[in-house]
Z-matrix of the N, CA and C atoms (Angstrom, degrees):
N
C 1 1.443
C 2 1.531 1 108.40
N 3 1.625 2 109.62 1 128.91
C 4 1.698 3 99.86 2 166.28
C 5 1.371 4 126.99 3 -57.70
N 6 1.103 5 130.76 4 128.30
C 7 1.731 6 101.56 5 154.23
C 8 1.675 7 104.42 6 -125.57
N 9 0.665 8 116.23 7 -7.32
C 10 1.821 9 93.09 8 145.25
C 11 1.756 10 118.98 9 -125.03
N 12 1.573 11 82.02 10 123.22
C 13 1.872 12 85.57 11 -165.21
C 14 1.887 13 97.54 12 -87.66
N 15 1.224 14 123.04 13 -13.12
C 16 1.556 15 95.19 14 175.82
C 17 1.049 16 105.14 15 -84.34
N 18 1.369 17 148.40 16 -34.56
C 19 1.607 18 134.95 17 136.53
C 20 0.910 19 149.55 18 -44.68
N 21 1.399 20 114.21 19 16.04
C 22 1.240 21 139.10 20 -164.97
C 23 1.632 22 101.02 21 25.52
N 24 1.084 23 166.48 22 -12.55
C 25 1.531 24 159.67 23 136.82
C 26 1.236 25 113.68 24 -6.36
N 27 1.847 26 101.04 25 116.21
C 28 1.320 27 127.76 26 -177.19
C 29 1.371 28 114.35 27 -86.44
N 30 1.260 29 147.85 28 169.41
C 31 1.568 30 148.12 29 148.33
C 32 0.923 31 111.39 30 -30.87
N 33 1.647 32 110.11 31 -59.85
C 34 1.559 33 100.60 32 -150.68
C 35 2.176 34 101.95 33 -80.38
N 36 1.030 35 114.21 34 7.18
C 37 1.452 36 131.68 35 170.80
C 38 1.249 37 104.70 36 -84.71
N 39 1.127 38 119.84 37 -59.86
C 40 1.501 39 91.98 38 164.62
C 41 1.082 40 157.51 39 -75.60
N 42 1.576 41 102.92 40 -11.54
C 43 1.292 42 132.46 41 149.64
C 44 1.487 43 119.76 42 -35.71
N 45 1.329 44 110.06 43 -63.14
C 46 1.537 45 121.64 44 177.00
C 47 1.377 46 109.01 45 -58.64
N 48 1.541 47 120.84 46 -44.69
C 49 1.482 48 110.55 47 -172.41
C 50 1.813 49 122.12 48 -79.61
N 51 1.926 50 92.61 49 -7.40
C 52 1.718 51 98.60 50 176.41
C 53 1.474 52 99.09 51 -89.35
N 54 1.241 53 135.42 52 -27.98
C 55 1.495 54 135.49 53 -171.00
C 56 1.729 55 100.29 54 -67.40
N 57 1.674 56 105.12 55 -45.24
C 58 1.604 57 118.81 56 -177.23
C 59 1.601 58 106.07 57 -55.15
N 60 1.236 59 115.17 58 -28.34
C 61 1.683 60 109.74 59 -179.49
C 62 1.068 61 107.59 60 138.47
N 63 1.462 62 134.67 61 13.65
C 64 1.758 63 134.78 62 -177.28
C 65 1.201 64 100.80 63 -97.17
N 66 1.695 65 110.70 64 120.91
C 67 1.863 66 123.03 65 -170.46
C 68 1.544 67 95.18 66 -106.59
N 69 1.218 68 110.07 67 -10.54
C 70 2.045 69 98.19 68 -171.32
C 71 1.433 70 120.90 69 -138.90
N 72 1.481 71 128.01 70 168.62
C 73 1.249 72 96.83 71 -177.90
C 74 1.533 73 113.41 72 -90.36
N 75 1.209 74 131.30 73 -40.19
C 76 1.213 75 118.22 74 124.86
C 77 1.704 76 131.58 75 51.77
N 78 1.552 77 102.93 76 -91.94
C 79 1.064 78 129.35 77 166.96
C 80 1.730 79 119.51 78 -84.16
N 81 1.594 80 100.59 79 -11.17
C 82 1.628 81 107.36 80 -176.02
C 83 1.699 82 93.51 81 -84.43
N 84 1.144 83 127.33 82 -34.34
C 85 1.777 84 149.51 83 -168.12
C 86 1.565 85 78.18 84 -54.46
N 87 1.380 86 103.40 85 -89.82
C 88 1.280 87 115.70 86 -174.30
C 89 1.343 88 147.33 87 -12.81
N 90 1.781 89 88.74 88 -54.18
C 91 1.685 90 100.86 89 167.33
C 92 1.771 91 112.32 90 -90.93
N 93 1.314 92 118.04 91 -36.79
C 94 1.615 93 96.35 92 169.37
C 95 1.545 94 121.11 93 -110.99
N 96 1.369 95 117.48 94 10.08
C 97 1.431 96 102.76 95 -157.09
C 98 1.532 97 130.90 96 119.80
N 99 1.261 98 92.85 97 -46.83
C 100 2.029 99 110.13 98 -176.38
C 101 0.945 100 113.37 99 -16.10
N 102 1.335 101 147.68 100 117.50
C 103 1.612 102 139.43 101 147.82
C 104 1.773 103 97.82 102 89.07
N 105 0.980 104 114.44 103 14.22
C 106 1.679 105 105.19 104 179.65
C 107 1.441 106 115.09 105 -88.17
N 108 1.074 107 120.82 106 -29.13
C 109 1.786 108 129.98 107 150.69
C 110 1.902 109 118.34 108 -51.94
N 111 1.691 110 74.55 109 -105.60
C 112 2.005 111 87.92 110 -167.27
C 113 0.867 112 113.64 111 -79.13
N 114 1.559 113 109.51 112 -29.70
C 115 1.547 114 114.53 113 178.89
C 116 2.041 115 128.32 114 89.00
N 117 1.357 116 93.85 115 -7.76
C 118 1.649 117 118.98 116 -178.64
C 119 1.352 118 103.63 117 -54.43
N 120 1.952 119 115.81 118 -38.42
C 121 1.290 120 97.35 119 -165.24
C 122 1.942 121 114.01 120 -104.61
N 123 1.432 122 96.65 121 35.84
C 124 1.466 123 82.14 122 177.90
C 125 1.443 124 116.04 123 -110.61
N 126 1.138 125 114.98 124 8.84
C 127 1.557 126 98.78 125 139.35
C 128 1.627 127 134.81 126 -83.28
N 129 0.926 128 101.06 127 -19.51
C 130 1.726 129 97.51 128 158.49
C 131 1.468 130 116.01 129 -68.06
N 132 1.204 131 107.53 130 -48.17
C 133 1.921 132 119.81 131 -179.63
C 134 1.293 133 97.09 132 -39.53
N 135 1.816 134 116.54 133 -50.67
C 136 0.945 135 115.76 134 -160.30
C 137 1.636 136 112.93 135 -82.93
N 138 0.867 137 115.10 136 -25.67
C 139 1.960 138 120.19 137 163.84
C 140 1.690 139 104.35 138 -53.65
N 141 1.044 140 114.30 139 -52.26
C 142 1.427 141 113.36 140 -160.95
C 143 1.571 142 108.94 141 -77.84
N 144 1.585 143 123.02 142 -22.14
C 145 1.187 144 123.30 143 178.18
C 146 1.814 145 109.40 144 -80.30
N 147 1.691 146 113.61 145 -34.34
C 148 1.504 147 101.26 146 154.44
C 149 1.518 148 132.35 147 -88.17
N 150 1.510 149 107.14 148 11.15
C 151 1.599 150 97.87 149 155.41
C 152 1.109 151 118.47 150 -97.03
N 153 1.539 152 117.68 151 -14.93
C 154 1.443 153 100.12 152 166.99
C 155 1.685 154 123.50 153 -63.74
N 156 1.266 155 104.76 154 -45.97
C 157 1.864 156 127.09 155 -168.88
C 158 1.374 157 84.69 156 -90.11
N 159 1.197 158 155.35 157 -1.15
C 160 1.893 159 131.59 158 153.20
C 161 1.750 160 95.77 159 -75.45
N 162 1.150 161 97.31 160 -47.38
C 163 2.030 162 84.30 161 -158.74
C 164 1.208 163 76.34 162 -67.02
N 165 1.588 164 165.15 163 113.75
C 166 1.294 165 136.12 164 108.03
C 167 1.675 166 83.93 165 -139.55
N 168 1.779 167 111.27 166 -16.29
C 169 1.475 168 91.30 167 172.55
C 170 1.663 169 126.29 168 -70.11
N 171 1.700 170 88.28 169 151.75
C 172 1.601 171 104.73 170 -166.75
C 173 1.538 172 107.55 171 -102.06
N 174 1.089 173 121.82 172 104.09
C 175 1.707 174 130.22 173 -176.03
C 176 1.780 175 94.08 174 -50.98
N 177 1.450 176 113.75 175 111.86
C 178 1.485 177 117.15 176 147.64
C 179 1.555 178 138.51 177 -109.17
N 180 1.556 179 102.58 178 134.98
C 181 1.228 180 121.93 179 60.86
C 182 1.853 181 80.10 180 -123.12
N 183 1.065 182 113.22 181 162.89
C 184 1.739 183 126.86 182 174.12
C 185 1.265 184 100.80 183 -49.84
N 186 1.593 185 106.44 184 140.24
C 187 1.343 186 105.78 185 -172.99
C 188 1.931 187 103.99 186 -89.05
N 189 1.543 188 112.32 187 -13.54
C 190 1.768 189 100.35 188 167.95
C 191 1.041 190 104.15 189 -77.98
N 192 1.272 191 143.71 190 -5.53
C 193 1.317 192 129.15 191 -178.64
C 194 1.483 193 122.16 192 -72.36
N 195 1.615 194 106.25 193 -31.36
C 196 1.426 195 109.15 194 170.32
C 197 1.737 196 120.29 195 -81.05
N 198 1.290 197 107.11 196 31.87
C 199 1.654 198 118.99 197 -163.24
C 200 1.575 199 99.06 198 -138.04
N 201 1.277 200 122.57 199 1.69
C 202 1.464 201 136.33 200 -148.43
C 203 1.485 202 73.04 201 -110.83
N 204 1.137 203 103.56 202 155.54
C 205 2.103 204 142.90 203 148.84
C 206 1.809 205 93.89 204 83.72
């Protein structure tokens, strides 16, 4: 799916460039474009850059760890 059509920049593009190491949108602007026009699509940009970096959070302390020794 596009979500920024004057950059033509798809989801799954930004996907790749938040997995690559992009924490903000900011820095998402930067590397493709995002929101550098109209600006409509950076709240979506911005959904998709914390679903990538939420699923990678790690609940601490691990819950096998308290099942350990």
């Amino acid at each position: 799916m596009y979500v920024c059509l004057c950059h033509g920049v798809t989801e799954r593009q930004i996907r790749e460039v938040a997995e690559a190491g992009c924490h903000s949108v900011s820095e998402l602007t930067m590397r493709t474009g995002v929101g550098a026009n109209c600006g409509s699509c950076l709240d979506a940009a911005s959904e998709v850059l914390a679903q990538v970096h939420g699923a990678r959070t790690v609940p601490l302390p691990l819950p096998v760890l308290s099942h350990a020794a």
